[in-house]
N, C-alpha and C positions, 0 to 999 in steps of 0.2 A: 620220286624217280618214276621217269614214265614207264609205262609196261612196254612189251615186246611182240605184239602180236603180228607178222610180215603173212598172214596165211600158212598156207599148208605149202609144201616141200616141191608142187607143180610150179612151170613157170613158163609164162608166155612172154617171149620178146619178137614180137614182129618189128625190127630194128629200121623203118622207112625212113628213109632222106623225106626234104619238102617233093620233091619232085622239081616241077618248074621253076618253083621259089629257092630252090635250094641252087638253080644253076643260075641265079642272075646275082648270088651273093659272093662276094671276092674276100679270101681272109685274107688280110696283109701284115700278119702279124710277125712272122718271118722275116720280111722285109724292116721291119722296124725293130728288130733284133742287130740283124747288121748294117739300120745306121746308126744304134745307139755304141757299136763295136768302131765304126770309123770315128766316129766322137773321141771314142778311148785313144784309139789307134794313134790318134792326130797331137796327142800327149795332153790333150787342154784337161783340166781337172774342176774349173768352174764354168762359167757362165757370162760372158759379155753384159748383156740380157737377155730378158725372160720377155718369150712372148706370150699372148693371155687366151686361153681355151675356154667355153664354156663347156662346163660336164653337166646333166643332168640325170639324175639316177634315182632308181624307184628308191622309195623310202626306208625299203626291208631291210637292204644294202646297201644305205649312205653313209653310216656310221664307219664302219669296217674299211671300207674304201678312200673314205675322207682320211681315214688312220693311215693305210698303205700311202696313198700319196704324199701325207705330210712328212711323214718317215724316210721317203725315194730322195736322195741329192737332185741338185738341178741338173746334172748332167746324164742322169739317170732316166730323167722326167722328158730327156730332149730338149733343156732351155724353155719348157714350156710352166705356167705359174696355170692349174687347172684352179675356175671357178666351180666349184660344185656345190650342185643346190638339191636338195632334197625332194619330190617330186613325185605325186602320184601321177602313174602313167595313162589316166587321163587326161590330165592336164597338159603332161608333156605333146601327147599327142595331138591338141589342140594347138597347141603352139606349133608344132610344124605344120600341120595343116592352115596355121595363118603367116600372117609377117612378122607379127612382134614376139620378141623375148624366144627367138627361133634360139636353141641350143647347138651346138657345134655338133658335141657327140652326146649319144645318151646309151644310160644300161637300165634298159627295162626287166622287168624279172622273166620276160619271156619271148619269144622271137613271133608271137603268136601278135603282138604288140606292133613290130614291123611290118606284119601285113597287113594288118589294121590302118597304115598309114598309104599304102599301094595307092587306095582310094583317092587321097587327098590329094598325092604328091606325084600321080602315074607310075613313080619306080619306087624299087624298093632299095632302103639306104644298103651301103657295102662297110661290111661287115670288118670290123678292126681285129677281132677275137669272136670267134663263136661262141663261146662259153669263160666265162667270166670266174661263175661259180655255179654251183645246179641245187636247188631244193627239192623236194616229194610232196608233194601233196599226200594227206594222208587223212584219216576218220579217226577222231578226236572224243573220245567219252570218257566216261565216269569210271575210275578203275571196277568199281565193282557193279557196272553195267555197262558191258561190252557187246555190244550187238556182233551176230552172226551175219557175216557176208561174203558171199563167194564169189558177187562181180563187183563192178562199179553201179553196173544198173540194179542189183540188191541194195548200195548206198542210196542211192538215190529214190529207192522206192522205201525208205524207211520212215516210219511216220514220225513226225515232229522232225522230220531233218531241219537244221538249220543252215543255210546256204545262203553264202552272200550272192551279190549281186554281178553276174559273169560276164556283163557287159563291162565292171568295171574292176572285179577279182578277178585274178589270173587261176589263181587256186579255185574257186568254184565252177571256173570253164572247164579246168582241166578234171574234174569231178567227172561232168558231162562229159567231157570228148576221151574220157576213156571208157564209156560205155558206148560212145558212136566207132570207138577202135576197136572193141569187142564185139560186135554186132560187126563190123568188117570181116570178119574169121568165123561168124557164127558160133561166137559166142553166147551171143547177146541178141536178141530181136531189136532190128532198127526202130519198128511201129512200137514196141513197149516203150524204148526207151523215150520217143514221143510222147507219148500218153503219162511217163512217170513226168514228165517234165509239166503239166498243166497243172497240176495240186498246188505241186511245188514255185513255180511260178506266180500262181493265185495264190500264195501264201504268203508270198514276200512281199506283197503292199504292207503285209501285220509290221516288218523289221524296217519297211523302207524308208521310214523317218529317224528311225534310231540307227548307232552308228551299228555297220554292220562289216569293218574293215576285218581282215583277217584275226588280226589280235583282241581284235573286239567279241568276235564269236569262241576265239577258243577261250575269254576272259567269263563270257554267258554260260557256257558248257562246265566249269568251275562252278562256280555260285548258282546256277540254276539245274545244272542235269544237261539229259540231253546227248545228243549229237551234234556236230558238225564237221563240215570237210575244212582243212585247216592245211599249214604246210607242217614238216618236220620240225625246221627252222624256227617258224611262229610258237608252237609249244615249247621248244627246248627255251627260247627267251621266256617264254614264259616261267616254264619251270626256274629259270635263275633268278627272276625276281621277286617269285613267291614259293619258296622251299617249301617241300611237305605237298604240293598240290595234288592231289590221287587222281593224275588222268592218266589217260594211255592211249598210244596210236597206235592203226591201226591199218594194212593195207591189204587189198584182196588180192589173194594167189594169182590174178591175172597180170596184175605189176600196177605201173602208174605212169601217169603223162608228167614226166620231168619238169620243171621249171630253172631254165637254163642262161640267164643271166648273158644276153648278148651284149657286147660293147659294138654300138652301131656308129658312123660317120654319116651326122643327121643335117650338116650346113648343106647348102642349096649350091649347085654348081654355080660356079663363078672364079675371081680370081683367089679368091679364100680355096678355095678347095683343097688344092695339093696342100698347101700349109696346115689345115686343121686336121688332114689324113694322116701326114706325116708325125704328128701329137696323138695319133690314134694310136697308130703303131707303135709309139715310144711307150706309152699309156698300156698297151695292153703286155709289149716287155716288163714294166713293174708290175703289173699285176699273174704275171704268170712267174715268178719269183717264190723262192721257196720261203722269205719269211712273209709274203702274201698270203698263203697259201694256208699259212699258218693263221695266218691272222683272221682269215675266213674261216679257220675251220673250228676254232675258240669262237667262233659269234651262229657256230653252226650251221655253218653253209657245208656242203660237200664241194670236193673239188671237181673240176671241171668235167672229168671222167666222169664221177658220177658213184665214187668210190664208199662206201659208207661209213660212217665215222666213228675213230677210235672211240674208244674205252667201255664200249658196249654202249655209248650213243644212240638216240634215234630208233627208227626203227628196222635196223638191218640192212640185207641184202633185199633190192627188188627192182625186178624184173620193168625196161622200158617198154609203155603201150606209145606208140603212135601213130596218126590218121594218115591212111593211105591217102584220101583227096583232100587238099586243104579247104576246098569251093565248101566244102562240108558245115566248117565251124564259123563262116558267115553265115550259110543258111538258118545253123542252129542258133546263132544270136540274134538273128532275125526274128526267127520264131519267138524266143524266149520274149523278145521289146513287146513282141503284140499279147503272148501268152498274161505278161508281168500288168496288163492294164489289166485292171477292176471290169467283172461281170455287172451292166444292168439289165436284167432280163425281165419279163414276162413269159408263166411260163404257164402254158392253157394247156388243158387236158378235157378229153372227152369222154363224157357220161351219159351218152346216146345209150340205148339199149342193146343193141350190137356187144355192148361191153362187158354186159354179163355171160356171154358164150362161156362153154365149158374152155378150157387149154389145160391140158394135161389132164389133172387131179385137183383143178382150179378154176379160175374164170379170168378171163383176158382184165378184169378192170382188179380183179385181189393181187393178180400180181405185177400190174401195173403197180399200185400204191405201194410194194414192196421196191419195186427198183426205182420207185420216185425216189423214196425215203431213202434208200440206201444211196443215191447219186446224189441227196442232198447235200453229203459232206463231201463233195466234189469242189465245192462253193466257197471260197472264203470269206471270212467276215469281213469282208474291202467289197463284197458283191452288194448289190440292190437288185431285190425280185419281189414280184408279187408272182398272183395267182388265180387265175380264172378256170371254172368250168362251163364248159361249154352242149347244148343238146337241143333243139328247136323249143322255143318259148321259153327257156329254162329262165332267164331274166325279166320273164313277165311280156305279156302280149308279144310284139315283134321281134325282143332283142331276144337272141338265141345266146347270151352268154352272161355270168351272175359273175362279179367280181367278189372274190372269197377272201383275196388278203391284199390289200392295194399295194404296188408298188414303191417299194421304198429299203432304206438299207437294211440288213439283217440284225442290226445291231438296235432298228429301233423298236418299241414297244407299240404292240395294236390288241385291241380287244384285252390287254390288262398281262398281258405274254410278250417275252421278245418276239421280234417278227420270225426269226427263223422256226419257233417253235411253236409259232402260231400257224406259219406254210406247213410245216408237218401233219398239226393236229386238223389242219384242212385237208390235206392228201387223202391222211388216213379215215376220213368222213366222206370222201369221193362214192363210194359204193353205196350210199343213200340218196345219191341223187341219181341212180342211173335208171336210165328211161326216155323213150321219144328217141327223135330221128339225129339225122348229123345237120349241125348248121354252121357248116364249118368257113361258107365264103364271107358270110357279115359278119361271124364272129375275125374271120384273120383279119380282115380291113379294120375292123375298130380295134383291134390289140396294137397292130402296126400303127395307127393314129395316135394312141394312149402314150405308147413307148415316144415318138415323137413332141409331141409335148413338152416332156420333161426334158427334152434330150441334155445328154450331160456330155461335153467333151471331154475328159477326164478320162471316161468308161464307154468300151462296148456296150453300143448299145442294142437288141436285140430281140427276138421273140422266140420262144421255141414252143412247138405244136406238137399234141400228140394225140394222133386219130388213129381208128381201126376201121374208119368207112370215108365214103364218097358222098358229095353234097348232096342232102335230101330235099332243105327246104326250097321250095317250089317259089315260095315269094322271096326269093332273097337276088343277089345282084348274079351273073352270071360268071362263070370263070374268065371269060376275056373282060368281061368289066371290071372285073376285081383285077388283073394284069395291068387294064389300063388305069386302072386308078392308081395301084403301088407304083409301077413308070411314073406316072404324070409326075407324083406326090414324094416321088423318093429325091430326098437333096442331096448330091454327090459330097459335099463336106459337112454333111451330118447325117451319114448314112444309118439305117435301120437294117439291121442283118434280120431276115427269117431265115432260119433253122426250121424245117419238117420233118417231124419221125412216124412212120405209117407202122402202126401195131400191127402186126401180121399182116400177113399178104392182102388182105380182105380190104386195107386200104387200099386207094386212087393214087398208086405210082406213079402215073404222068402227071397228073393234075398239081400234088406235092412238090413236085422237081419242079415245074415252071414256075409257081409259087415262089418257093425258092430260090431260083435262077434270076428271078427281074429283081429281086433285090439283094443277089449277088452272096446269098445265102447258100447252103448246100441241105439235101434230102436223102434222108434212112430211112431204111425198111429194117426194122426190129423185125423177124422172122419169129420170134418168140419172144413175151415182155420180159423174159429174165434179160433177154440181151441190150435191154435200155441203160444202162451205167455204160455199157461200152458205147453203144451211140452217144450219150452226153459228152463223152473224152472228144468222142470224133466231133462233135458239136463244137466243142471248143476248141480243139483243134481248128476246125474250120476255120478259124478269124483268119491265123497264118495263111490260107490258103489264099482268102480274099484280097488280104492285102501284097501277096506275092505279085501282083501282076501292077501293083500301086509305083 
């Protein structure tokens, strides 16, 4: 039996329509009420013939539904014989977005689904029934390890979360977009909730071969531990197919982003139209029926209200979050596509002399190698980095930079150590080489060539720099030369992102930003080296930035 944990006794419902989306969608469910009544009316009791629908309906909710309409008479149905096919709503969504195997009508587990299609299709489909049936997304652990969380963005910042994939889970967007609806109300900070999204992003290359479908994660959090965001729904099947399983859901005092089961009219205007609408309507008369209702609510769905389910069910009463702008939850899947590719980086640090200045109760280069180390688990093992330092001659005669751990994934082995903890035991050995000047323009030009190279299209590819000075070597190439050489040399479809972080003021803030700028990179000023993990977030963040304008 699952546990019961809904938060504490607060409750937030900011109850938003779509806004513009919500005014260009028409229920006509009314209507197909009373023509399923002039049917009655007119004495006929069967069916001439049956004309043929295709249904397409997310997979959560084909079973239950397949039942309801086998169970409906034909006159019930509208004379209509629905084909339904069971149907992950990417899929579906590809089909309307093309020509073949387009489905008449479809119920997706969520309306967030229809806008999805705006894109492909300019309009958004009109709507048969708004609500179908509604699930909760919810946090799914170990009974006897229930994590404490007050938001969604507490969910989401919890370590080892497991999170499917929200470009193609409804449930783990709505994870997210109820911390982008809590940070609407200042709940929540819009920028954290940014920032928790890069770990966790760069984490999901670990699960993205393996299946990572709703019932899959709450099937993980079972047999492995753990967390994950999951629905109500997906647990309670669970629980019936495996008695005894010690989990519990879980949802924070702020409420949850519904998943609300639209029956949409997805045929393409033409002379089908009115006929396959008219099946819509019939369609959504059975299934707003009370032994419907029922039958959704034995397979654990809530009813369309959103009402919570008998017998001590589930997990309660809670409160609906939703997003004031919808323009929002594209942005945020946007982000997430570029977030969710693999780091390859190079990542140069400078050991000029400059870097043993005092800072604090410290030196600019000891707590540099603290907030290296600690932003190192920023990185997941889907990343590829090496590591250079950098300091005039430090490479022997003219080359101002020594390559410490070459380039390559984290996962492989160099100098007799995995690579990542061989990058570490290099960080933390930075403070023995410090000494001599900055050489910082032939050093970036050969990082950005190196990275090149190998380039991988799979992965970000990248360089990130961290200086506390301005270029000293006197024989080295000049800043506009080094500009014009990344221009010349940079290939628009195998782009090299620089990322620059300037360690205290004492670095060349302009110089860093143009840098950065010609290859469409962005530049930090770390005002103090503790604040280096936060610039790395921003770092990575940056890619979304880049490719926003793509």
């Amino acid at each position: 039996m699952s546990g019961r944990h809904s938060g504490s006794s607060r409750r937030f419902s900011p109850v938003v329509t779509w806004g513009a989306a919500a005014l260009a969608v028409v229920v006509v469910a009314v209507g197909g009420w009373f023509g399923v009544q002039a049917v009655r009316a007119s004495g006929a009791d069967s069916c001439d013939s049956l004309d043929t629908v295709s249904l397409a309906v997310d997979t959560s909710i084909a079973e239950p539904v397949q039942q309801i309409v086998s169970q409906a008479g034909e006159v019930d149905r509208g004379c209509v014989n629905f084909d339904i096919r069971s149907e992950r709503p990417t899929d579906t969504a590809t089909e309307i977005a093309g020509t073949e195997n387009r489905p008449d009508l479809w119920i997706p587990d969520s309306t967030l689904w229809l806008l999805k299609t705006l894109r492909s299709t300019g309009a958004l489909p009109e709507l048969a029934k708004t609500s179908v049936a509604n699930t909760v997304p919810v946090l799914v652990s170990k009974s006897d390890a229930v994590p404490v969380t007050d938001t969604w963005l507490s969910v989401l910042q919890l370590p080892g979360q497991r999170i499917g994939d929200p470009l193609t889970s409804s449930a783990s967007n709505a994870a997210i977009l109820g911390a982008l609806a809590e940070s609407e109300v200042a709940i929540s900070d819009a920028k954290a909730v940014s920032a928790a999204l890069v770990p966790m992003a760069q984490d999901f290359g670990r699960i993205a071969d393996k299946p990572h479908d709703t019932p899959d994660l709450v099937a993980e959090v079972a047999t492995e531990g753990g967390s994950s965001v999951a629905t109500e729904q997906a647990l309670l099947a669970y629980e019936a197919d495996n008695p005894g399983a010690e989990l519990t859901e879980s949802v924070p005092p702020t409420g949850s982003y519904f998943l609300n089961y639209p029956l949409a009219v997805t045929t393409p205007a033409g002379p089908d139209y009115d006929r396959v609408k008219k099946a819509g309507a019939a369609l959504a008369s059975v299934l707003a029926t009370q032994s419907a209702t029922d039958t959704l609510v034995a397979a654990g769905f809530r009813t369309a209200s959103g009402t919570p389910l008998p017998d001590g069910k589930g997990v309660g009463s809670v409160a609906s979050l939703e997003i004031k702008n919808p323009l929002s939850i594209e942005t945020t899947l946007r982000d997430w596509a570029v977030l969710a590719l693999p780091l390859r980086t190079l990542v140069v640090e400078d050991v000029s002399g400059s870097m043993a200045a005092t800072s604090g109760d410290s030196t600019r280069i000891a707590l540099t190698v603290d907030a290296s180390v600690g932003a190192n688990d920023l990185f997941s093992d889907q990343t590829q980095m090496g590591l250079w330092a950098f300091s005039i001659g430090l490479g022997g005669g003219q080359q101002d930079y020594r390559e410490l751990v070459p380039l390559g994934p984290v996962s492989n082995t160099f100098d007799g150590k995995p690579q990542r903890q061989a990058i570490l035991d290099a960080i933390r050995g930075l403070p023995r080489l410090v000494g001599g000047g900055t050489g910082l323009y032939d050093t970036t030009l050969a990082a950005f060539r190196r990275v090149k190279e190998g380039y991988d299209p799979n992965y970000v590819n990248s360089v990130i720099i961290l200086t506390d000075g301005a270029n000293e070597d006197n024989g080295s190439i000049t800043l506009d030369q080094l500009l014009a050489a990344l221009q010349k040399e940079q290939d628009p479809v195998r782009p090299i992102v620089i990322v620059t972080v300037g360690v205290t003021s004492d670095a060349d803030p302009v110089a860093l930003q143009q840098i950065s700028a010609v290859t469409g990179g962005t530049s930090y000023v770390a005002e103090d080296p503790r604040d280096i993990p936060d610039v790395f977030v921003k770092a990575l963040n940056s890619r979304t930035e880049r490719l926003a304008g793509e």
